[in-house]
Steps between C-alpha positions, in 0.01 A plus 500: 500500500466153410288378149271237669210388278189638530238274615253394292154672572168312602385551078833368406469158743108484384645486154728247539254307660220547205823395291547181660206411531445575116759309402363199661170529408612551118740184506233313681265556212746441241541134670156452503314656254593345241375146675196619638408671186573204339278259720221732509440482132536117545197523763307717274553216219449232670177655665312657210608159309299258799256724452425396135473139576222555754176575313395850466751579794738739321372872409668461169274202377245691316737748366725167332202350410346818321844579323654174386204384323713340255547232754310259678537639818435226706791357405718839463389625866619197687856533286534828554442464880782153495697784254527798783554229791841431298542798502438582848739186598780594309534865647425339833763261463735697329612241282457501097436900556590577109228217385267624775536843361448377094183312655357859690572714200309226243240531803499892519441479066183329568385689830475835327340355197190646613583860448467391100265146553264641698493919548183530640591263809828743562395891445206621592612835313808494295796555585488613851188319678602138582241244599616285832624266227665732282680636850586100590681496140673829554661411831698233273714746424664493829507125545666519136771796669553283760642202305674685327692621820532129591569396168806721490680325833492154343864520381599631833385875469468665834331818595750784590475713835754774473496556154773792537748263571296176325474250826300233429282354796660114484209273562 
């Protein structure tokens, strides 16, 4: 009787296969995450800021103009809009990322002033019913997670796709 090896059932080839296939999905998304999540927030910038140089165009208007009253905000709309196209350049770009992220999180102060400035415009019952402008501040917090992600690769950070044997996807 000869010890040949057994051969490997139809679960264990679909396995192998989901494996694969896994694997290349994962380091695919480690290449590019980090760039596309990177550019997107530069479109989202570089979007909402247009948007505040084009009269009454930007949802956020009345909401700035309500809250920063300390201001004269036809001045401080049109700089904040030229402020958050910077912004939206320099993750597009890629260049000057640390000064691009100083410049967001100085931005991100002022866009959740609100929730103190101007309560009324943010909860329409505190602390769980959001107005649509109380939600558009809350979803900062991503956009704030999300340089922080990017912020950590500017010294040549990568993000790691078999972390049992810590393999870093080389991009």
């Amino acid at each position: 009787m000869t010890d040949r090896p057994s051969r490997p059932t139809w679960r264990d080839q679909a396995q192998q296969r989901f494996d694969r296939l896994d694997r290349f999905l994962t380091t695919w998304m480690a290449r590019t995450g980090i760039v596309l999540l990177r550019i997107s927030i530069g479109v989202v910038f570089l979007w909402f800021g247009a948007l505040k140089l084009l009269p009454d165009a930007s949802p956020a208007t009345d909401l700035i103009r309500n809250s920063i009253t300390f201001l004269p905000s036809d001045l401080f709309i049109p700089f904040l809009g030229v402020w958050e196209m910077i912004i939206g350049l320099g993750f597009l770009t890629g260049r000057f990322l640390r000064l691009t992220i100083l410049l967001m999180i100085l931005q991100m102060g002022g866009a959740v002033s609100p929730l103190v400035l101007n309560p009324d415009a943010v909860w329409q019952s505190f602390p769980f019913n959001l107005t649509l402008e109380g939600q558009y501040i809350i979803k900062n917090i991503v956009l704030i997670s999300a340089a922080l992600v990017i912020g950590a690769t500017v010294r040549g950070g990568r993000l790691v796709t078999s972390p049992e044997t810590g393999t870093a996807s080389r991009v």
